[in-house]
C-alpha positions in Angstrom: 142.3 87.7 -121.3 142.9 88.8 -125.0 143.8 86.7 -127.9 145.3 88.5 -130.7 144.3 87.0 -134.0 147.0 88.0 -135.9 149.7 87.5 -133.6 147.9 84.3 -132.2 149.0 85.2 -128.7 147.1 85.4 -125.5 147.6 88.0 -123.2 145.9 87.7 -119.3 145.2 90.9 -117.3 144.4 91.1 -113.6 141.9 93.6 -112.0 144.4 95.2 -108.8 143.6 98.2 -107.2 140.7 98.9 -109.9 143.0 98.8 -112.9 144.0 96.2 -115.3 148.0 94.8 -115.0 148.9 92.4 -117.3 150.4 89.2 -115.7 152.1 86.4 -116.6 151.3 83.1 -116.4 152.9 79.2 -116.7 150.3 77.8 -118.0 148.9 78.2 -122.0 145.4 78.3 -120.3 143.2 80.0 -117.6 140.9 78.0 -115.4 137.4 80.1 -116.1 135.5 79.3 -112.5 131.5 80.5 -114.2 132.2 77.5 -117.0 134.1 75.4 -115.2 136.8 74.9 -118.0 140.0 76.2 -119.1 140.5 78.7 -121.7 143.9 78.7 -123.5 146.2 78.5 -126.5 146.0 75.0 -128.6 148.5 74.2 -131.3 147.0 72.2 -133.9 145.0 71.9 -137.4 142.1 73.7 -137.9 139.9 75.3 -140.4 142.9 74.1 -142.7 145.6 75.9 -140.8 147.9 74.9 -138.2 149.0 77.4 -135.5 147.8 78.2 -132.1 144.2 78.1 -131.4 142.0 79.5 -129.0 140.0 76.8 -127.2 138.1 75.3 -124.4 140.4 72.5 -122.0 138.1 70.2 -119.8 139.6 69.6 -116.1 142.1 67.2 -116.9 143.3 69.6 -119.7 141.7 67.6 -122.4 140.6 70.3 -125.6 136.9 70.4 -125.3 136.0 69.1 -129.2 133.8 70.9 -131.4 131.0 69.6 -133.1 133.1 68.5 -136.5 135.8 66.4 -134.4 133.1 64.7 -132.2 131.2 64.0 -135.9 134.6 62.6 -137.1 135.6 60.3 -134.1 131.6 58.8 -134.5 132.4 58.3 -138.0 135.7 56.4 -137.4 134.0 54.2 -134.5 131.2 53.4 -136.9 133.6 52.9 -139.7 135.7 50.4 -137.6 132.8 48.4 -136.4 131.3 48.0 -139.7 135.1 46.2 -140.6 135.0 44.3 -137.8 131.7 42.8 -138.9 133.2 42.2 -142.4 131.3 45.4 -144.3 133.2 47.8 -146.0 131.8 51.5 -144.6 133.1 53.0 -147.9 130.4 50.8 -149.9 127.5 51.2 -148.0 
């Protein structure tokens, strides 16, 4: 597998006969059987661009979230429960 940066394409090869042959596949993402994830092409914002991504899928095909998104959606459940109990989370 090789992600161009530039192009921000993905490219899968296949070991046959002990060479490399590119192939082509459906799918945006590779099921990677060591990690037990999928490894693929995300479109989206990040790092305050939006194009396609390389990134982690769980089994359903979920993007695996990095540490920043997981700190955001605590944030946002915090921020919500401190409403619902009548506080404002941007004056505390």
């Amino acid at each position: 597998m090789v992600f161009d940066e530039n192009t921000r394409t993905l490219q899968l090869f296949q070991l046959v006969n002990g060479r490399y042959e590119q192939t082509v596949s459906s799918q945006a993402r590779v099921w990677i059987e060591g990690v037990e994830l999928y490894l693929g092409l995300w479109y989206g914002f990040w790092s305050k661009s939006t194009q396609g991504w390389l990134r982690w899928h769980d089994p359903a095909g979920n993007p695996v979230l990095a540490p920043e998104e997981l700190e955001r959606q605590r944030a946002e459940r915090l921020a919500t429960k401190l409403r619902e109990l009548g506080l404002d989370p941007e004056q505390i």
